[in-house]
N, C-alpha and C positions, 0 to 999 in steps of 0.2 A: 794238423792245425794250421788254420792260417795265417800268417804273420804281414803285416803292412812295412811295406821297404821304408828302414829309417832314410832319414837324409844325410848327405855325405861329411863324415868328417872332417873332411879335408876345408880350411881354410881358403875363402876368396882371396884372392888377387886386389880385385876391386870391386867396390858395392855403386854401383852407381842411382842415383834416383832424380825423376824429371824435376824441373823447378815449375809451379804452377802461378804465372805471373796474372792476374785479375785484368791489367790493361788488355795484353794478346788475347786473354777470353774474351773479355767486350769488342774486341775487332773480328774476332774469328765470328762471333754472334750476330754482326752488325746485319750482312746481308739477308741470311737465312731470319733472321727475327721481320728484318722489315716485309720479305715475301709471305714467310707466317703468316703475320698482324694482317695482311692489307689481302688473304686467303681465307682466313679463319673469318673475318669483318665480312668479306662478299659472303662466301659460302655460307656461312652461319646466319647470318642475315637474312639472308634470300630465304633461308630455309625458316629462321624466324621467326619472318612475317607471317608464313602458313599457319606454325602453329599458333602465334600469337593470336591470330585470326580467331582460328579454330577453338580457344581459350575463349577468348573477347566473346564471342558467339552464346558457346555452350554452356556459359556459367555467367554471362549475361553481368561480366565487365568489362573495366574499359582501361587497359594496360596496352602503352603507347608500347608500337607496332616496330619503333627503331631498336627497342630495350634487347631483344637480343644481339643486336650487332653491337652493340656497347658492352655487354659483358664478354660475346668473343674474343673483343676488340681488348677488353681490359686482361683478360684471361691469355691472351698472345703476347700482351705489351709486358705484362709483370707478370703473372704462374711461369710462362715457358723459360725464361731467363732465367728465374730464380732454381727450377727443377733444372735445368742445364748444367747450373754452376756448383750446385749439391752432387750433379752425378761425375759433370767433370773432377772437383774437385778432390772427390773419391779416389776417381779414376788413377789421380796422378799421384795421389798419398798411398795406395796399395801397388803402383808400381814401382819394379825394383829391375835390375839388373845387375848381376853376379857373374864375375870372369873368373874360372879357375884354371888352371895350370892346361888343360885341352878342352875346354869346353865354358860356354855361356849357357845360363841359366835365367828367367828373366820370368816375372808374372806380373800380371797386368789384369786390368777388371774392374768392377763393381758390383755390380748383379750377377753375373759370371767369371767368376775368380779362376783366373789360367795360369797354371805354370807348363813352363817348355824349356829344354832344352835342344843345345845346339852346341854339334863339334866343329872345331875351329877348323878342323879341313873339310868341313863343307860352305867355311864364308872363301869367297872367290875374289873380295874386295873391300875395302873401307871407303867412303866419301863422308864426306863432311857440305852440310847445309846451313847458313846463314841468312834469314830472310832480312828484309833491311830495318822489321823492328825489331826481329832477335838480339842484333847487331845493339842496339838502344841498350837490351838488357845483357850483354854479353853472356846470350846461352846463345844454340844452334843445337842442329839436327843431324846426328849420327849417322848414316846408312850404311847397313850392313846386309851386302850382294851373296845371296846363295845360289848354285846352280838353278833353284825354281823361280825365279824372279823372270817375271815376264813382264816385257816393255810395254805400255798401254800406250804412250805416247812417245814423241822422239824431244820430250822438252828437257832437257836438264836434270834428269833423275827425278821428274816432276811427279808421273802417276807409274808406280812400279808395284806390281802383284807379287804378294810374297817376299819383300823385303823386309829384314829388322830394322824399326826405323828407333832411335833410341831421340827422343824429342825431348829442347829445353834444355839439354844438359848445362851446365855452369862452365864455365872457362873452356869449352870445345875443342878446340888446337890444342891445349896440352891433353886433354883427354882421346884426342884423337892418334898424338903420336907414341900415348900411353898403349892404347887399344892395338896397333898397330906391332909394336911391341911385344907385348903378351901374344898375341895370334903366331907371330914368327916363332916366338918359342915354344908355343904350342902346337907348332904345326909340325917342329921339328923332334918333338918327342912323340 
């Protein structure tokens, strides 16, 4: 018979979970919304007029020819935003991170609910990130170095492949030399 592995009963260490601040959403949105908007308006547009044409023609009325670049236009400026901040927000309420005594455990998702783990002697390093409106809401950005962590750039632990990156946390520095902590004595049993 087959049996489904229970979860472990051994008690966390620490539960950690991201803070999901609504301002950094609307900043991380700002750019990708305006390239959207001002893509979805050409393209849709362009493409449009054909059919609007094609309509106007074939059923012999007379529906102004801009009306699809306006609903693109509406459909970029307010649907994308709104499904962003539904999915992000998800995202960050079903993310979790769990330190036990030799290993991190952590799931993340929304559409695709992931749990993983990870042994404390395969992270190689702790850094800490603070961007300067994190700073405003005193969280930051965790990063945790495993031997697969490939550098994509040489900016500041800026684009790294394969990092745990534990984002938003609340009070960072003391979580960081919390985490820092637990890793040593997990590394050492």
């Amino acid at each position: 018979m087959n049996s489904i592995p229970q979860a472990s009963a051994e008690q966390p260490l620490l539960v950690l979970k991201p803070k999901f601040i609504f301002s950094l959403f609307l900043l991380s949105l700002i750019a990708k919304e305006a390239f959207f908007a001002i893509w979805a308006t050409m393209f849709l547009g362009i493409m449009g007029v054909f059919v609007m044409t094609f309509i106007n023609v074939a059923f012999h009325l007379s529906f102004p020819l801009w009306l699809p670049a306006l609903v693109a236009f509406l459909v970029a400026i307010i649907g994308v935003p709104i499904i962003s901040y539904i999915l992000s927000a998800q995202n960050y309420k079903n993310t979790e991170y769990r330190f036990y005594t030799n290993r991190l455990e952590y799931m993340d998702g929304f559409i695709n609910l992931q749990m993983k783990s990870l042994e404390y002697q395969n992270i190689t390093s702790v850094s800490i990130r603070k961007g300067f409106f994190q700073r405003m809401y005193n969280v930051g950005s965790l990063v945790l170095i495993t031997p697969a962590v490939t550098m994509l750039s040489n900016t500041n632990l800026g684009s790294l492949a394969g990092a745990i990156v534990l984002v938003n946390i609340e009070d960072p520095e003391k979580i960081y030399q919390y985490i820092q902590d637990i890793l040593s004595k997990g590394k050492q049993s």
